[in-house]
RODO-2510 file (C-alpha; in nm, 4 decimals, decimal comma):
residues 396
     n   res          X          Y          Z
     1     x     9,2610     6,8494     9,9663
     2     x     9,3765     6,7355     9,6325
     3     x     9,8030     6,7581     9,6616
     4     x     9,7823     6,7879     9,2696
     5     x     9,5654     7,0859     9,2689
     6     x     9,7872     7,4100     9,2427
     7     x     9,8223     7,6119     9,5095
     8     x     9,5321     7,8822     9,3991
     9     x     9,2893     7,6421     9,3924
    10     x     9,4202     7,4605     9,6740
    11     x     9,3454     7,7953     9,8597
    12     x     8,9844     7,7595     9,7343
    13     x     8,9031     7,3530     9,7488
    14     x     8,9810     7,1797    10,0614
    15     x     8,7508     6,9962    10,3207
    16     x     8,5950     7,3439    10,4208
    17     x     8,4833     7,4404    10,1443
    18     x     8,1211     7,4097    10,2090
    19     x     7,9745     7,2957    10,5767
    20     x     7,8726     6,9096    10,4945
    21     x     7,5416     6,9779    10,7157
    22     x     7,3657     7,2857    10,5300
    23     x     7,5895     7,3035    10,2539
    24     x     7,7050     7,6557    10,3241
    25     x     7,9945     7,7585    10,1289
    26     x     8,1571     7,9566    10,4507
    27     x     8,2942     7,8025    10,7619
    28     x     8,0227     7,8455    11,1105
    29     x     8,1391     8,0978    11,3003
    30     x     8,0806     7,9006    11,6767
    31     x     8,0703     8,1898    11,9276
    32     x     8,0708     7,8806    12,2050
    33     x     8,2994     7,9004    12,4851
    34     x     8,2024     7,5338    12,6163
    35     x     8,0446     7,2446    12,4697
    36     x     7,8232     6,9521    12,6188
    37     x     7,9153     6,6244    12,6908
    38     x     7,7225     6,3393    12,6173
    39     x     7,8237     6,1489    12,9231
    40     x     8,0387     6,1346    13,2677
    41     x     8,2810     5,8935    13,0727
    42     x     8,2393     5,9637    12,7224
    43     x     8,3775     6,3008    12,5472
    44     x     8,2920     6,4718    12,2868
    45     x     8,5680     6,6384    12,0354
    46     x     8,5494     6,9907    12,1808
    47     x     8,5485     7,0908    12,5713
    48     x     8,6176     7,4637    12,5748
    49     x     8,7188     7,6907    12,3473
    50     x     9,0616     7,7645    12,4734
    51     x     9,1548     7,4247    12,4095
    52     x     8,9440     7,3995    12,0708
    53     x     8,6990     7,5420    11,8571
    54     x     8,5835     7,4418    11,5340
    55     x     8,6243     7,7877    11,3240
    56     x     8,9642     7,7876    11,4581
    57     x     9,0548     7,4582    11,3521
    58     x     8,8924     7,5101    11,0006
    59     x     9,1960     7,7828    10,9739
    60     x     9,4300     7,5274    11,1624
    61     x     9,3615     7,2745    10,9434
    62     x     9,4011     7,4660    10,6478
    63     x     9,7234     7,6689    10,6672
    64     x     9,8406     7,3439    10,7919
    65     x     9,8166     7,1824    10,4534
    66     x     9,8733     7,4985    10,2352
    67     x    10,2333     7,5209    10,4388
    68     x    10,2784     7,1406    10,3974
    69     x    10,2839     7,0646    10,8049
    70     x    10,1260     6,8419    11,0211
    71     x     9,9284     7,0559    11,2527
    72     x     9,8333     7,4666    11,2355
    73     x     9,8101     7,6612    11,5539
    74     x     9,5959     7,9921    11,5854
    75     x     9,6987     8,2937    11,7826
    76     x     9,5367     8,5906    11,9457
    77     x     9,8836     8,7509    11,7226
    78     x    10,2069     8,7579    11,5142
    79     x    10,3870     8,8146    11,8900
    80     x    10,1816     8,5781    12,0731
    81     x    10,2495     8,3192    11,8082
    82     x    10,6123     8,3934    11,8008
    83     x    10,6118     8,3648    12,2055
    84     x    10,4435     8,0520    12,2407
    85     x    10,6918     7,9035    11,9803
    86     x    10,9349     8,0706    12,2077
    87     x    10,7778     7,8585    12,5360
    88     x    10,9607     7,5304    12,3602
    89     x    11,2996     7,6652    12,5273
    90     x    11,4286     7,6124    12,8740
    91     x    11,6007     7,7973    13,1461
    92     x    12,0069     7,7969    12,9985
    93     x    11,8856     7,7750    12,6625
    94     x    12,0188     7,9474    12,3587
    95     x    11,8799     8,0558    12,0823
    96     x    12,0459     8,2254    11,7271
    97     x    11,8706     8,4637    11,5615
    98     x    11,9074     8,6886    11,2717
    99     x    12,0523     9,0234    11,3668
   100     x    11,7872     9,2936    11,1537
   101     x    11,4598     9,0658    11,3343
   102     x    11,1564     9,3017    11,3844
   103     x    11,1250     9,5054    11,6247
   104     x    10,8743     9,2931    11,8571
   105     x    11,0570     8,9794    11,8418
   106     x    11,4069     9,1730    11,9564
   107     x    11,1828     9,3096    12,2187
   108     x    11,0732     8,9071    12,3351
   109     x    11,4335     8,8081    12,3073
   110     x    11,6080     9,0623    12,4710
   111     x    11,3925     9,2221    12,7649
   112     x    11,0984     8,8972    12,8207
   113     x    11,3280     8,5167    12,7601
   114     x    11,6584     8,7060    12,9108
   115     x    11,4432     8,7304    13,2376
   116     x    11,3996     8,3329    13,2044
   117     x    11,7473     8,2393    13,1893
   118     x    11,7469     8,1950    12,8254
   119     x    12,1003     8,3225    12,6181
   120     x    12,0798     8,4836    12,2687
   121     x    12,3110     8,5827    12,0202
   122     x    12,1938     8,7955    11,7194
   123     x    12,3545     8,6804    11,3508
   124     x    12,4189     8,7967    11,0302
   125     x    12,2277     8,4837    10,8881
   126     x    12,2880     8,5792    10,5161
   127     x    12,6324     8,4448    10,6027
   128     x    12,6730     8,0387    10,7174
   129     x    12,9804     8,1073    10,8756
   130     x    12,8643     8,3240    11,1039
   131     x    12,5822     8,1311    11,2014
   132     x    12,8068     7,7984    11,1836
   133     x    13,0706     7,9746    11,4362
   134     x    12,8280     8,1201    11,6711
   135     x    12,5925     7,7937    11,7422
   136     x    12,7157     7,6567    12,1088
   137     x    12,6477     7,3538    12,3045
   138     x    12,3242     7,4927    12,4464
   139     x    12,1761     7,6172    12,1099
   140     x    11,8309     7,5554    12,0801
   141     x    11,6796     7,7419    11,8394
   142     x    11,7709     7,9085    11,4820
   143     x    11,5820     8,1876    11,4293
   144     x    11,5144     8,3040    11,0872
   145     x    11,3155     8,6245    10,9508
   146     x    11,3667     8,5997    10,5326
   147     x    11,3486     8,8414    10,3856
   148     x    11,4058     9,0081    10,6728
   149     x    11,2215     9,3479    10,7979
   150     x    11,3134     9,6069    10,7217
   151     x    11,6029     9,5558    10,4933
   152     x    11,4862     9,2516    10,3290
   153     x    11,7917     9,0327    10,3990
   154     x    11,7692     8,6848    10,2435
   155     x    11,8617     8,3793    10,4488
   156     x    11,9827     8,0103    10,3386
   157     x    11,6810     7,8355    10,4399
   158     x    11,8215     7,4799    10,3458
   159     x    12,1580     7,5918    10,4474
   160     x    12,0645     7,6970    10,7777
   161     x    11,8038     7,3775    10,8538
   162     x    12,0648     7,1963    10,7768
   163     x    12,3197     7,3254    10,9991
   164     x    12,0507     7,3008    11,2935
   165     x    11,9826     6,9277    11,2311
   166     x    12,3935     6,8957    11,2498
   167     x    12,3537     7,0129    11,5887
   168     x    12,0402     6,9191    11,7149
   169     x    11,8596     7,2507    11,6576
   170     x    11,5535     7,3598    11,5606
   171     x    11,4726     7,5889    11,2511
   172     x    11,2076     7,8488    11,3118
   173     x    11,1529     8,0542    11,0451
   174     x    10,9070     8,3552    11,0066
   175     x    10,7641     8,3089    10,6587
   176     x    10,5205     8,6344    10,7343
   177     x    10,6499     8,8793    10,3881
   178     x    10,6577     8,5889    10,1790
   179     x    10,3298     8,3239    10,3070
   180     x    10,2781     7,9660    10,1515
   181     x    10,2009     8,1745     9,8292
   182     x    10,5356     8,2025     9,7417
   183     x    10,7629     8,0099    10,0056
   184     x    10,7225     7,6898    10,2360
   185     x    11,0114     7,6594    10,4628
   186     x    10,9257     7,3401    10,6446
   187     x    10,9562     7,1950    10,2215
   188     x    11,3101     7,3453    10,2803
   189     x    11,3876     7,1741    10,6102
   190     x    11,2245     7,4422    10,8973
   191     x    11,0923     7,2797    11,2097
   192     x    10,8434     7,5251    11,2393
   193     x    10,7199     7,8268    11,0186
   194     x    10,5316     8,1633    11,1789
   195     x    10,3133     8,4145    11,0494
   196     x    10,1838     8,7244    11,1352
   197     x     9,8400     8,6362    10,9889
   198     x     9,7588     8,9817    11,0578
   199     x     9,9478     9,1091    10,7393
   200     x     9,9534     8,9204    10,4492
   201     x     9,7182     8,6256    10,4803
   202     x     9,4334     8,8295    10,5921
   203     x     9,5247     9,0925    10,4092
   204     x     9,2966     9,3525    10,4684
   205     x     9,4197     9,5493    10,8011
   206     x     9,1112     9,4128    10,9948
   207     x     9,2174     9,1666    11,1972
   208     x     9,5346     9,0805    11,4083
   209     x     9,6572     8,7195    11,4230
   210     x     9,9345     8,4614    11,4432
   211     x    10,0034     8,1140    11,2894
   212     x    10,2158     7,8491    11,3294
   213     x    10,2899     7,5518    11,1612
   214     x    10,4819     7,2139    11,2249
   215     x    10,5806     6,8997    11,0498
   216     x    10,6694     6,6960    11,3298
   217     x    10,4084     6,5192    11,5195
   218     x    10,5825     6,4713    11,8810
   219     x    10,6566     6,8753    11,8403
   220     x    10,3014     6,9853    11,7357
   221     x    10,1679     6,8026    12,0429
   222     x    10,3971     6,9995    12,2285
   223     x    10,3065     7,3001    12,0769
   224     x     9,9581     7,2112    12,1290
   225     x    10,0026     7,1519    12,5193
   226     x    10,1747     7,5138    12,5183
   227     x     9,8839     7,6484    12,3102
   228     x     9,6298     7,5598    12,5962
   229     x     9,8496     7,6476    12,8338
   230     x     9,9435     8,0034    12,7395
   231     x     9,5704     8,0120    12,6062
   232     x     9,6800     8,3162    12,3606
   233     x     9,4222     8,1886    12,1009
   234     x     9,2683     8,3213    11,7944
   235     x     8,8946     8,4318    11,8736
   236     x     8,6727     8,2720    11,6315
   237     x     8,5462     8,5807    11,4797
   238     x     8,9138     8,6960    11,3877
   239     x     8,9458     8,2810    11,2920
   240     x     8,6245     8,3709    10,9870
   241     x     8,8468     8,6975    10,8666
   242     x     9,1501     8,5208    10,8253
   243     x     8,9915     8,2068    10,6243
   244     x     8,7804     8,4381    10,4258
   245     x     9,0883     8,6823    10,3219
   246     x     9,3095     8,3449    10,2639
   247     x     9,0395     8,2668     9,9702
   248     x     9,1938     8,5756     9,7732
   249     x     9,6043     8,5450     9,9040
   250     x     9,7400     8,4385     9,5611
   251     x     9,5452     8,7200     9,3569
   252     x     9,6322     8,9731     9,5877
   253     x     9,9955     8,8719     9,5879
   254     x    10,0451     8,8179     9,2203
   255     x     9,9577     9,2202     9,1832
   256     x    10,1429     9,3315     9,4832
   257     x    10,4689     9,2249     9,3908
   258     x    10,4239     9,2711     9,0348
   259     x    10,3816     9,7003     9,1212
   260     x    10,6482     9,6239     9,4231
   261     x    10,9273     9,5564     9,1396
   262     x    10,7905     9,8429     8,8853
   263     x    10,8133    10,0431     9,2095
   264     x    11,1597     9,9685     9,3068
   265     x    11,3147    10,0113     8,9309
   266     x    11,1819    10,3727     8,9603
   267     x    11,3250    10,4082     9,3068
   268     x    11,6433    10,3252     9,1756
   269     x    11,6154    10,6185     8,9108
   270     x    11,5158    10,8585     9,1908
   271     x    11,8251    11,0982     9,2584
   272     x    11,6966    11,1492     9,6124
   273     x    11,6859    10,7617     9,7045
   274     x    12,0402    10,6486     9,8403
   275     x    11,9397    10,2634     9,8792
   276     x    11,6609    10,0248     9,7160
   277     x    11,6344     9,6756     9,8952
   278     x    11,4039     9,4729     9,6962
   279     x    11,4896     9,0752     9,6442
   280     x    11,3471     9,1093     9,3101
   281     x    11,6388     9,3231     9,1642
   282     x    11,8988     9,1021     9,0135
   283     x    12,1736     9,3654     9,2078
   284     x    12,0556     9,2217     9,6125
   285     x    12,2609     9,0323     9,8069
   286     x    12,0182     8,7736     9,8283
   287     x    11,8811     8,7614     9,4614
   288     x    11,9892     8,4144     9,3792
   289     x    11,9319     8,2285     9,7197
   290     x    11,5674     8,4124     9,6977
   291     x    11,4714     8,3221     9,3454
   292     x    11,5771     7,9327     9,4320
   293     x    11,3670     7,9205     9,7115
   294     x    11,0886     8,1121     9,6900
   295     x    10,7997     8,1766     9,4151
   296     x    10,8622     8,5506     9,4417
   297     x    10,9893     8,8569     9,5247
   298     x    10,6620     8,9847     9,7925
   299     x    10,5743     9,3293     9,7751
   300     x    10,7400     9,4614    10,0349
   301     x    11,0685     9,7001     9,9569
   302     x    11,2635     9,9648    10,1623
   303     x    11,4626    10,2588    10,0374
   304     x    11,6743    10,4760    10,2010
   305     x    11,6486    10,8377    10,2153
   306     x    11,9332    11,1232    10,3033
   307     x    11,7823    11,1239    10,6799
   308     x    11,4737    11,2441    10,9149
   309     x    11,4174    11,5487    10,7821
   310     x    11,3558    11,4249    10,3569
   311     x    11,1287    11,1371    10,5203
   312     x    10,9314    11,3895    10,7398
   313     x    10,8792    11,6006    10,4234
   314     x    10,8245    11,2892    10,1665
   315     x    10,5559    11,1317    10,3621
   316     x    10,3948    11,4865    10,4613
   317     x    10,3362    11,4779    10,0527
   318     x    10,2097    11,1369     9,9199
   319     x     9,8581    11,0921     9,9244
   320     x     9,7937    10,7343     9,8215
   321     x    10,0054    10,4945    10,0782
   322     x     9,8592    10,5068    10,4347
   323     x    10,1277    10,5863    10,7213
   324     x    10,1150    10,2968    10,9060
   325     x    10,2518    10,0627    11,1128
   326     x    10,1963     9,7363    10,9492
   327     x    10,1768     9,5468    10,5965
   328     x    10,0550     9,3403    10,4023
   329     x     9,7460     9,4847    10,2909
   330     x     9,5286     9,5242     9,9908
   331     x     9,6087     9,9121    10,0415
   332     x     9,9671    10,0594    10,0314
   333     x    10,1604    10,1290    10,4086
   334     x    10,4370    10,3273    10,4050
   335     x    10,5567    10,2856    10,7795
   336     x    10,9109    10,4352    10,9330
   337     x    11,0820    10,1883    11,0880
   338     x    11,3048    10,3684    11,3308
   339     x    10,9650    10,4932    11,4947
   340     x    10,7266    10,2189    11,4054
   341     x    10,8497     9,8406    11,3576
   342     x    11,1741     9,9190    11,5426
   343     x    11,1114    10,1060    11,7985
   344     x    11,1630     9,8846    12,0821
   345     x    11,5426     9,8511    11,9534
   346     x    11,7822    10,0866    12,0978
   347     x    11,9038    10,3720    11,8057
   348     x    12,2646    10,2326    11,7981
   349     x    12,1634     9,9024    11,7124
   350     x    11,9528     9,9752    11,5026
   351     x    12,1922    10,2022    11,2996
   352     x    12,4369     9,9322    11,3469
   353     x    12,2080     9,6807    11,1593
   354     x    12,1806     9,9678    10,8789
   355     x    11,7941    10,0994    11,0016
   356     x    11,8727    10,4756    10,9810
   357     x    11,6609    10,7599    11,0276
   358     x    11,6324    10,7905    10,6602
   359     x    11,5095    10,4385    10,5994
   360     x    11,1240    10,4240    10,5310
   361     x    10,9453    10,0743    10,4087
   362     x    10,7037     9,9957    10,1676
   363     x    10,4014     9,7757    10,1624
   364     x    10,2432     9,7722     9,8133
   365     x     9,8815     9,7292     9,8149
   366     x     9,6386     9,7214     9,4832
   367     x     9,6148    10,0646     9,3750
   368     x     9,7333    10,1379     9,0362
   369     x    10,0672    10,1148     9,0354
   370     x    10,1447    10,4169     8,8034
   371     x     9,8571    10,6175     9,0157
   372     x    10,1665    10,5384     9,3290
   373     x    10,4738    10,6167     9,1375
   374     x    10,2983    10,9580     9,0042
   375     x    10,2311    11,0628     9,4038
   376     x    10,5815    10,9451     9,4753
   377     x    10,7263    11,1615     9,1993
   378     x    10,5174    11,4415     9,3210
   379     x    10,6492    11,3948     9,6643
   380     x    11,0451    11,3968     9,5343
   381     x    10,9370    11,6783     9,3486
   382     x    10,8657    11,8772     9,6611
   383     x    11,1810    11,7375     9,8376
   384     x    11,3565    11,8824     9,5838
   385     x    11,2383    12,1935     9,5812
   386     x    11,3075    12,2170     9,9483
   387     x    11,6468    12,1225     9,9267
   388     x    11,6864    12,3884     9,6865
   389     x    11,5585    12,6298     9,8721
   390     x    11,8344    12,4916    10,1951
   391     x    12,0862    12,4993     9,9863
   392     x    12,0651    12,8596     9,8374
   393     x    11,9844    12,9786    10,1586
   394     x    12,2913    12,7989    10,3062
   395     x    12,5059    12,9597    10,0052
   396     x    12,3776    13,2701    10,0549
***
């Protein structure tokens, strides 16, 4: 691949772009579980599938180059990619990680690597100090979500990589909201970057998956003997659906978040919404740290509601935006977090990292984006009403 191409073509144009054999302009799908061998001493590249297989390495390969790493890793899932990256600790280890995480990886931390003798302290991570004052001696591991989900908290990548390297740390960072489309950590000084291919890069809610990507040789082999190992690979048929929805990332992207930011101006105009978190509005936290290092807002958002009860009757009237668990898709997902992503986290820490019961998030897909914002206004409408209705009956 061409470093000078840009990254849409890049996406297109690489050494799988056609099979050099037939010619075919789509990557084999090998449904082989084991492979023959030429001879008792002599090998060929592939043994059995667990350990390699060459639709999974045609994915491998490429994410590997479109995140700037040295090797790509595959997984059955976001979580099982997340836990095999996890499998680099050791008994007494610690790791720091930022305190709104989703939902499944507080779940790993806190009820599967405590059970292994492995410490962790969750961290505001928009703020250095904090995440300067709480590394220790046995620190590990920096674990960074950014933005982070739900509330789309920006982190310091640079700022935090480099704090790591000061103390022998490694950065992971999951780069799943954002992709190689529009932020590279590892160019920013990560370690090692994860994905929830399941979301954005496939991008069409038919598949599940997880990547990972490293710069380092000597730590991509080890992540390659833990691969094997833990043998949570990515089945080659699942390996075909996320190359082919790769092909159409940066398209897909460039509409998303350009209706995600028309959608969270008119959220902010919306009497009924107490709280819009969208990086792309100049009034986050995070605004300036995102725009420096990353190509784009995404087009994911959150917004806050009064509570339960104006969320139950909201989503009971849009039409357009499935209710979901999950993003990243080419339709819409409106998902509640307290029930969905965040389930696993107990409610007073959740409310104590500011995921209420009135918080919903939003996944913008490719629908018209004034065809959404009309069945959102027609929802407030309705919430409105309601409340009217509460309140005169309260007065009365």
């Amino acid at each position: 691949m061409r470093e000078d191409f840009c990254f849409e073509t890049r996406l297109l144009h690489n050494k799988h772009k056609w099979e050099p054999e037939t010619g075919a302009v789509s990557v084999p799908i090998y449904h082989a579980s084991t492979y023959h061998q030429p001879d008792l001493d002599r090998f060929g590249p592939y043994d059995y599938s667990r350990s390699g297989n060459p639709t999974r390495e045609a994915l491998e390969e490429t994410i590997a180059e479109l995140e700037g790493g040295t090797r790509g890793f595959a997984f059955a899932s976001g979580m099982s990619a997340i836990s095999t990256a996890f499998l680099l600790l050791s008994k007494g280890d610690h790791v720091l990680i930022c305190e709104d995480v989703y939902g499944g990886t507080y779940r790993m931390v806190t009820q599967v690597l405590s059970r292994f003798g492995i410490e962790y302290t969750f961290v505001d991570m928009t703020d250095l100090d904090q995440v300067a004052s709480n590394i220790k001696s046995n620190t590990k591991v920096l674990y960074v979500e950014t933005p982070s989900n739900p509330l789309l908290k920006i982190t310091n990548i640079q700022g935090v990589a480099k704090l790591a390297k000061a103390h022998g740390c490694l950065t992971f960072v999951d780069n799943t909201l954002m992709t190689p489309a529009l932020q590279r950590p590892l160019e920013l000084g990560a370690d090692v970057v994860i994905h929830s291919a399941t979301k954005f890069i496939a991008g069409h809610s038919d598949v599940v998956a997880g990547l990972v990507v490293v710069k380092d040789p000597e730590l991509a082999d080890q992540l390659s003997f833990l691969q094997n190992a833990f043998g949570a690979v990515l089945g080659v048929q699942d390996a075909w659906l996320v190359l082919r929805g790769l092909k159409t990332l940066s398209v897909r992207l460039k509409q998303s978040t350009a209706s995600a930011l028309a959608i969270a101006k008119y959220l902010q105009k919306v009497p009924e919404v107490l709280d819009v978190y969208y990086p792309g509005l100049p009034h986050h936290p995070g605004y300036a740290v995102h725009m420096l290092q990353a190509d784009g807002a995404g087009a994911v958002l959150s917004f806050r509601l009064k509570d339960e009860q104006a969320v139950k009757t909201f989503v009971r009237q849009v039409e357009i935006p499935v209710f979901a668990v999950s993003l990243g898709a080419v339709e819409s997902i409106l998902s509640y977090p307290a029930k969905m992503s965040h389930a696993a986290m107990p409610k007073e820490e959740r409310e104590q990292r500011g995921i209420t019961d009135g918080l919903l998030r939003l996944s913008v897909g490719l629908e018209d984006v004034h065809d959404l914002m009309d069945d959102f206004e027609r929802a407030f409408k309705t919430l409105r009403k309601e409340r009217g209705v509460t309140a005169i009956g309260t007065a009365g």
